[in-house]
N, C-alpha and C positions, 0 to 999 in steps of 0.2 A: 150433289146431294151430301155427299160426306164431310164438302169442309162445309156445309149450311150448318149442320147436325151441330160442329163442335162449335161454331159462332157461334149460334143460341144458346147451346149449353154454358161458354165462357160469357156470353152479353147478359146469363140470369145471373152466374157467378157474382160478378163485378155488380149488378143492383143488390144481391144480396149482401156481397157482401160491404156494401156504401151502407146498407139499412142495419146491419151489424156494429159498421162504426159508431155511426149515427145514434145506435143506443148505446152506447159504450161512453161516448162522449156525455147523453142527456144524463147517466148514471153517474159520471161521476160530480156531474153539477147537483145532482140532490144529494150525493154521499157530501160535496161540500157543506151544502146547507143543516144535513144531517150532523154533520160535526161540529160545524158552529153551536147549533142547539144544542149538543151533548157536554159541548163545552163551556156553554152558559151555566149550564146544572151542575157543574163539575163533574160528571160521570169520566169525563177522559180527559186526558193530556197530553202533553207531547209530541213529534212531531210523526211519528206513527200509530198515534191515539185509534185513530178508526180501525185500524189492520188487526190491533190487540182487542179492541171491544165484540170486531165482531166474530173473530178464533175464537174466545171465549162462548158465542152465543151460537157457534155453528162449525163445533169443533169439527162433524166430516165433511164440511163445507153447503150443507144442504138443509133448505129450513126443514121443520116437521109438517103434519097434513095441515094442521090452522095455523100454523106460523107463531105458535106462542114460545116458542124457544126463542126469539129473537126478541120480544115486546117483553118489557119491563113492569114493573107495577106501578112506579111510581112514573111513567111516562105521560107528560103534557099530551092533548091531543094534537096538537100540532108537530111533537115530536113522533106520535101513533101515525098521525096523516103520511109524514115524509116516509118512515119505514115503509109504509103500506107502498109508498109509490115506487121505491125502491125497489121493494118484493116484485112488484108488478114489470117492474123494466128487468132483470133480471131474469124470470121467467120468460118474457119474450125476446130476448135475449141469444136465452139456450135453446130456444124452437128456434131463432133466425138459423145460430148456428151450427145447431144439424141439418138446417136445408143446405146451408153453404158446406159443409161435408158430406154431403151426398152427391149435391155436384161435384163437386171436386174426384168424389171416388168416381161416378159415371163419367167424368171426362179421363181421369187417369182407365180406366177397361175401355174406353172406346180408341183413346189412342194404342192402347197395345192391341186391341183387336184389326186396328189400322193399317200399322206399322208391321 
């Protein structure tokens, strides 16, 4: 019963955290495309143009409640669409990984309750 317990708790670990990568990876393929677009418009340069565009737009690292701190004015919709999907992978993202820190904390107290 007790090593059942910690296998399933480390077999959720490891899917969540494959569905963590997995967004981490599909984000930064639209931060590519993001930047491409941004650098069509000229809005950025450089070779860490996106890291300084988006400090600037979310200096405590955290959009606002509609996300207008991030969206520009003068933004194509297709540069509006890419943010948006961003925003959205991002958000599911930081729920993946607090499920996968939570596990992690339930297997760290289960083994010391173990042990």
């Amino acid at each position: 019963m007790n090593h059942s317990f910690f296998l399933i708790t480390f077999l959720l670990f490891l899917v969540l955290f494959s569905l963590a990568l997995k967004k981490i990876l599909r984000g930064r393929k639209i931060e590519q495309r993001i930047s491409k677009k941004l650098n069509e418009h000229g809005k950025i340069n450089g070779l860490f143009g996106m890291v300084y565009y988006t400090k600037e737009r979310l200096p405590w690292g955290s959009f606002s409640k509609d996300y207008n701190n991030f969206y520009d004015e003068d933004d194509s919709e297709e540069i509006k669409e890419l943010k948006t999907l961003w925003i959205v992978n991002v958000k599911e993202f930081r729920k993946i990984m607090f499920l996968v820190l939570l596990d992690v904390f339930i297997i760290m107290i289960y083994s010391y309750l173990i042990a």
